[in-house]
C-alpha positions in Angstrom: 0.0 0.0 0.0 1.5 3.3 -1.2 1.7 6.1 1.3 2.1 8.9 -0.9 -1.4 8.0 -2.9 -2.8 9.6 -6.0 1.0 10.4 -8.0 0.7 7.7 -10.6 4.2 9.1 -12.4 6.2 9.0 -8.8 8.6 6.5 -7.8 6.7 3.2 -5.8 7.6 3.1 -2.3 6.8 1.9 0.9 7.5 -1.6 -0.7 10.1 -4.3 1.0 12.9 -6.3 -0.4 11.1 -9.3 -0.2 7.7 -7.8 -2.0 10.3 -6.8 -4.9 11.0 -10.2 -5.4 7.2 -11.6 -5.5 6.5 -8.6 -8.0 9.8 -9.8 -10.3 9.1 -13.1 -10.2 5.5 -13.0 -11.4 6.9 -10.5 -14.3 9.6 -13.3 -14.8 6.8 -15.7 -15.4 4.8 -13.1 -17.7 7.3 -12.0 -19.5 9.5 -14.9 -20.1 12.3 -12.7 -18.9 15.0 -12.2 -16.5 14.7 -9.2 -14.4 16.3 -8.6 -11.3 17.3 -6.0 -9.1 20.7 -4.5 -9.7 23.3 -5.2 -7.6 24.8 -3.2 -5.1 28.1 -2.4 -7.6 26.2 -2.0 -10.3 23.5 0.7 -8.9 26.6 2.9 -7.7 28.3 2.1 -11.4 25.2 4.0 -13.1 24.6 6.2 -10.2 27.8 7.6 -10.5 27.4 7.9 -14.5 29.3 5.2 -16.0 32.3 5.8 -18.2 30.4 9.2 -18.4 31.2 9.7 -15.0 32.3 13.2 -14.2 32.7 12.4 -10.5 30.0 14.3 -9.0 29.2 13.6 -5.2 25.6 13.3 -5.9 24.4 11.5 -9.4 24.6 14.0 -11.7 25.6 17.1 -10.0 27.6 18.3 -7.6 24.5 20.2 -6.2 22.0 18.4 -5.0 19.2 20.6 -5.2 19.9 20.3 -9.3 19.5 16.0 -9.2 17.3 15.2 -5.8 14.4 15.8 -3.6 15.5 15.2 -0.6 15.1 16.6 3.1 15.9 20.4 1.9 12.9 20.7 -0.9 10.5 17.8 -0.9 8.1 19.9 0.2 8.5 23.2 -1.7 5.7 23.6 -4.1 4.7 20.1 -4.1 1.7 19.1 -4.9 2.0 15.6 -6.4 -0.2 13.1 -4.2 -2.1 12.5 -0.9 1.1 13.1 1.1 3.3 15.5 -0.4 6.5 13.7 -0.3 7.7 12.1 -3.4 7.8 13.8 -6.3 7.2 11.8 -10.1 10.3 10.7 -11.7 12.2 12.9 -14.0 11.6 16.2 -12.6 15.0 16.7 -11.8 18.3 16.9 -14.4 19.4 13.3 -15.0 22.8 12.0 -14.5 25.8 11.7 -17.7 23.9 8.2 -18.7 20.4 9.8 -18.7 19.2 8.3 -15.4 16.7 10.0 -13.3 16.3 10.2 -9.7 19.5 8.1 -8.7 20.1 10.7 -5.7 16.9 11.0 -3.1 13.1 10.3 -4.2 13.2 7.3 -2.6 16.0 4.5 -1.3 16.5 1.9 -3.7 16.9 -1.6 -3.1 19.6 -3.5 -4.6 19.7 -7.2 -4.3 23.1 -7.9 -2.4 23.1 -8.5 1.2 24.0 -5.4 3.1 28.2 -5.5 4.5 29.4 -3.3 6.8 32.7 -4.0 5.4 31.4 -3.8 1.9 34.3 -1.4 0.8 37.1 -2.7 2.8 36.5 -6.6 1.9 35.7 -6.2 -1.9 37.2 -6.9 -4.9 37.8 -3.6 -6.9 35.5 -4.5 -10.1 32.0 -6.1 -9.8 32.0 -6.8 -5.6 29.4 -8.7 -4.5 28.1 -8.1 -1.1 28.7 -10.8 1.5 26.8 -14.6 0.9 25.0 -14.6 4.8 23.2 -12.2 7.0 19.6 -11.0 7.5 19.8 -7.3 5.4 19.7 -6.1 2.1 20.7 -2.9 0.0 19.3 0.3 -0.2 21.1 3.2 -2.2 20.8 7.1 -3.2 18.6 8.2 -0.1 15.2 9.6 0.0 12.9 12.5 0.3 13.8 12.9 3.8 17.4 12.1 3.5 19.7 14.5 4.6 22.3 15.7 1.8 25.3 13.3 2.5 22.8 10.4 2.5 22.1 11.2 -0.8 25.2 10.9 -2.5 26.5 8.5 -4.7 28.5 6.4 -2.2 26.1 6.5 0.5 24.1 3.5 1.3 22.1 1.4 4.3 20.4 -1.7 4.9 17.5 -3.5 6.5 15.6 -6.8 7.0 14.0 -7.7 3.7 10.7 -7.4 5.5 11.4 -3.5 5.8 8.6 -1.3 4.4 8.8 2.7 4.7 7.4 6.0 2.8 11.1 6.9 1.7 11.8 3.4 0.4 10.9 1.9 -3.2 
């Protein structure tokens, strides 16, 4: 169940881990593809732009009131759904591989198992985030994020079972 009702063009949130994974694999099963959430590596890959990349601290922009909504604006002049918190996707400049809404919106779950160590432990291309433990990946931060949760590198993790307004 959505929180912020009535915004059929913003970004779906209050949704868990696990309720990703029912929704894929019955479009698996309708589609006869393969889709999947991306990993942790590869979110921050096209977060950060690619081989476009330009080496912003948020995705896109060094300015994050140019790529996100977030806890500084979410709620100037909006006036997309029930709630007034997200915002529909694309209203702010994309990143250097055309990607909208990387940085705030809403936290995005990736489908690696959430690391402390993630960094320190990796390999440097394509890590994959560690093979046990109860929570998963979310990136980019959320309409109520504070700035440095926002950025590129920044990320957090829950149960799979976790459901909030600023998640999606």
């Amino acid at each position: 169940e959505l929180y912020n009702t009535g915004c059929d063009q913003c970004p779906v949130e209050n949704v868990s881990w696990n309720d990703i994974q029912a929704f894929l694999q019955k479009l698996n099963a309708q589609t006869g593809q393969n889709y999947r959430l991306p990993t942790e590596a590869e979110w921050e890959y096209a977060a950060r732009g690619g081989t476009k990349s330009r080496g912003y601290l948020y995705s896109g922009s060094n300015t994050i009131g140019e790529v996100a909504w977030y806890d500084g604006n979410y709620d100037q002049g909006n006036t997309h759904g029930a709630k007034k918190t997200t915002h529909p996707v694309g209203g702010k400049k994309p990143n250097e591989l055309g990607l909208y809404d990387m940085s705030g919106n809403v936290w995005e779950w990736c489908s690696d198992r959430y690391g402390e160590d993630y960094y320190e432990n990796s390999p440097q291309q394509n890590p994959r985030g560690p093979e046990e433990g109860a929570g998963r990946v979310f990136r980019g931060g959320g309409w109520f994020s504070l700035p440095r949760l926002c950025r590129s590198a920044a990320r957090s993790g829950s149960a799979p079972t976790y459901r909030f307004d600023y998640v999606g």
